[in-house]
C-alpha positions in Angstrom: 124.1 -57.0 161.0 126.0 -57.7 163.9 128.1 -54.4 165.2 131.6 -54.8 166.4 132.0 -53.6 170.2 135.9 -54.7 170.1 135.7 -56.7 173.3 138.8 -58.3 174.8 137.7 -61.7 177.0 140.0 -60.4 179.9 142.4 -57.2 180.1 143.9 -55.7 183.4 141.1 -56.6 184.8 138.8 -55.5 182.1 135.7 -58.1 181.5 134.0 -58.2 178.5 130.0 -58.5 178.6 128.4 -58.6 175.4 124.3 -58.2 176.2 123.2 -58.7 172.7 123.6 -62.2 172.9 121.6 -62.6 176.2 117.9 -63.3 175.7 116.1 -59.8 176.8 114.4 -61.6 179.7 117.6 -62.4 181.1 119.4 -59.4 180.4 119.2 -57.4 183.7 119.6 -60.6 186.1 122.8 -61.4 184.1 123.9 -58.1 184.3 123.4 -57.8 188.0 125.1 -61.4 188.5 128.0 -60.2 186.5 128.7 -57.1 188.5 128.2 -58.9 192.0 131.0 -61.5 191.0 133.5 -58.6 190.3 136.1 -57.6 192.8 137.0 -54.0 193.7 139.0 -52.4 191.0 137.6 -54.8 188.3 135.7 -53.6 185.3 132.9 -54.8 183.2 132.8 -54.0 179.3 129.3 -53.8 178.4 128.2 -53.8 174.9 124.5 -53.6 174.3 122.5 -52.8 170.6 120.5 -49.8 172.3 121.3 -47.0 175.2 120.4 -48.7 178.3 118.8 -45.9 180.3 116.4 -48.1 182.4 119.4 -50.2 183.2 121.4 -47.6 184.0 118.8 -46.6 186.5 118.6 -49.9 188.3 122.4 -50.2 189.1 122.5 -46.7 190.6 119.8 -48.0 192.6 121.1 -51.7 193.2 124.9 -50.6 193.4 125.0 -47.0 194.4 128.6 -45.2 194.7 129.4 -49.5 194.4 130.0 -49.2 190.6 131.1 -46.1 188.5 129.4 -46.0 185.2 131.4 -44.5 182.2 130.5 -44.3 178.6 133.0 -45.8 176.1 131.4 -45.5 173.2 128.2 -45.1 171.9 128.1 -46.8 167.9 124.3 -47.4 166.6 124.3 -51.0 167.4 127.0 -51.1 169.5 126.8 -48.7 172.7 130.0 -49.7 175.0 129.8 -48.9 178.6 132.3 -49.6 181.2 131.2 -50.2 185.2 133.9 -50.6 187.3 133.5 -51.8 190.9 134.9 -49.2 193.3 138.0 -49.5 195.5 137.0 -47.8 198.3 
């Protein structure tokens, strides 16, 4: 059963990214791709069916003070996760 992660295509700059439907050996490149295309100030919606701690990991590694990571919401089968590309 698909879980709802209320994702608008485009907000004030809000971009929605829906992992579940990525095939898992493609996740993290098409995560990475997605946050390198964003300009300062924009934001990623990520929606994922598990809490993605290794991920996580990577783009503090990848992306440093780059991106701020903050949880939106975290439904079984539906954790939301916002990363928002720094101004400064």
């Amino acid at each position: 059963m698909a879980h709802d992660c209320s994702l608008p295509t485009m907000q004030n700059g809000v971009y929605a990214f829906d992992a579940r439907s990525i095939a898992k050996r493609f996740r993290h490149a098409a995560i990475f791709g997605a946050l390198n295309a964003l300009d300062k100030g924009e934001t990623m919606r990520f929606c994922n069916d598990h809490y993605p701690l290794p991920l996580l990991q990577q783009i503090t590694h990848l992306f440093g003070d780059r991106v701020q990571i903050s949880p939106v919401s975290e439904e079984p089968g539906a954790i939301v996760i916002d990363f928002t590309i720094c101004k400064t």
